[in-house]
N, C-alpha and C positions, 0 to 999 in steps of 0.2 A: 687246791693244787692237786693236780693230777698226777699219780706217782709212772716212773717211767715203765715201769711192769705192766700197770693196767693200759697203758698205750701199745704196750707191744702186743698185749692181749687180744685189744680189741683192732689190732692190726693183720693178723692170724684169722679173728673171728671174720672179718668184712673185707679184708683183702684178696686177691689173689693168690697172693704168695705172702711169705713172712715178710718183707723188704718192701711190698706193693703199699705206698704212706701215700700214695697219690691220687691213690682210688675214690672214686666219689664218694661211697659210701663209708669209709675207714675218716675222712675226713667229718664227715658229718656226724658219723660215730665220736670221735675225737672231741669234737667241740659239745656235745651233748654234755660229755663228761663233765666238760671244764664248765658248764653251766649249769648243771646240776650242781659241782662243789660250790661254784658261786654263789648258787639259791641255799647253801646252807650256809654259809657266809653272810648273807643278808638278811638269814633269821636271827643269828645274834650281834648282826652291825647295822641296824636298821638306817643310822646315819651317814653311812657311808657312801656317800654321793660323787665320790672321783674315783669309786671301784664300778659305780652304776653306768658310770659311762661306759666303762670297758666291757661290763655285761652286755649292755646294750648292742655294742657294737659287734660280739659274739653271736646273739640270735640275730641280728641281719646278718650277717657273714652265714650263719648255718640255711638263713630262709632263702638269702640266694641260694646256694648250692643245691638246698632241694628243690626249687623250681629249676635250676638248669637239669637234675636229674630227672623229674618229672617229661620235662620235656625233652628228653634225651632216651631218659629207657623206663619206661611206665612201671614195667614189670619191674624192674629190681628196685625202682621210689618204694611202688607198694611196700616189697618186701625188706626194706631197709627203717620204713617208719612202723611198720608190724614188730620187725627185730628189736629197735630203742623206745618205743611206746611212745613215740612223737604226740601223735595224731590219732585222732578215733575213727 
């Protein structure tokens, strides 16, 4: 569970403004989070197969967004998968 501070955090960090929650990159940020807690979540609930759905359905919801940011604005994908350490 993502606490609401570290969303506001990372809404500051990748947003426009403090309030901007729509920005591509603040969402993509967003969901990183909530799927990194998850991946710790599944190191000690390995069986948990009706939370693995909704994981799943997290990284496609993040890998659209970054291929619409990709091919929307090159420069700021780069620098939004450099910022959360997505991708190498």
């Amino acid at each position: 569970m993502v606490s609401k501070q570290k969303i506001e955090e990372l809404v500051k960090k990748f947003g426009r403004n403090a309030k901007d929650t729509g920005h591509l990159p603040v969402q993509i940020a967003i969901l990183t989070e909530k799927i990194e807690s998850l991946k710790k979540h599944f190191e000690a609930n390995k069986k948990d197969l009706h939370s693995m759905r909704g994981f799943i359905a997290k990284v496609n919801h993040r890998k659209a967004l970054l291929s619409h940011l990709k091919s929307s604005n090159y420069e700021l994908y780069l620098e939004t998968i450099k910022a959360l350490n997505i991708r190498k």
